[in-house]
N, C-alpha and C positions, 0 to 999 in steps of 0.2 A: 252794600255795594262797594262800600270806601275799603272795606276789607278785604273782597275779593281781588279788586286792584289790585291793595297793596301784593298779596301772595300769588298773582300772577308777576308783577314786576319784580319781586325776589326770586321767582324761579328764574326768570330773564337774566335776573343779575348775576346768579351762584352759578353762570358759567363765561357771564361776562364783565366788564370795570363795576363796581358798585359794593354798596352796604347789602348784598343780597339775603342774609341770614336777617338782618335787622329788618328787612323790611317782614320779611317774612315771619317773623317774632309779632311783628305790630299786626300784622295782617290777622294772626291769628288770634292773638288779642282781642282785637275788635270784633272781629266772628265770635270767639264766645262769651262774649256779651249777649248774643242774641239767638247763638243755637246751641245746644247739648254737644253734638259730637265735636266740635270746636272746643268746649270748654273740656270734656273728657280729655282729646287731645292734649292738650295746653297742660293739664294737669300732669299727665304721662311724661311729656317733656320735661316739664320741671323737673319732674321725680328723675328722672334717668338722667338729665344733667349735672342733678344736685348730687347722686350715686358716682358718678365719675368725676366730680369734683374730689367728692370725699376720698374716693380711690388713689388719686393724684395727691393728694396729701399724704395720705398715709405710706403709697410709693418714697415721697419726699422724706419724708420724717424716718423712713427705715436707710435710705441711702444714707441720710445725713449724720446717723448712728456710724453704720458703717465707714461713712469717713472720721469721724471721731474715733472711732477706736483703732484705725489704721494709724493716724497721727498720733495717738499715746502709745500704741508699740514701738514708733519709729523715735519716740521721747524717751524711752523704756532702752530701746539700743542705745542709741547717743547717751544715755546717763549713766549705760554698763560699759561703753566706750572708755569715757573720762574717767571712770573710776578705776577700771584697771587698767591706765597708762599713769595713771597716778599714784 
């Protein structure tokens, strides 16, 4: 029952003031403790959060290549600069 609660009052909240996603995380939670397609659920979440967590890194880690090696060409000019003004 305390679980149904909760994932009604998340759905309340993820359009008004509140922890709406957190309630609704605990809500779900607690549902599969005690029934299958709650915990199937819950599993699938994870998984597809964890999947676009990992996505979001690997985004990160490729931009922040590519800022790196922007900044060693621009190291790369500036040091063909001063070498031929010298």
């Amino acid at each position: 029952m305390v679980g149904f609660g909760l994932l009604i009052a998340g759905v309340v909240l993820l359009v008004g003031p509140g922890p709406g996603l957190l309630l609704l995380a605990a809500g779900l939670g607690i549902l599969s403790l005690e029934f299958a397609w709650a915990r199937r659920l819950r599993e699938q979440l994870t998984e597809r959060f964890a999947a676009a967590g990992r996505s979001i890194a690997d985004r990160n880690r490729r931009a922040e290549v590519r800022v790196l090696h922007v900044d060693e060409d621009e190291q790369d000019d500036a040091d063909e600069a001063i070498s031929s003004t010298g």
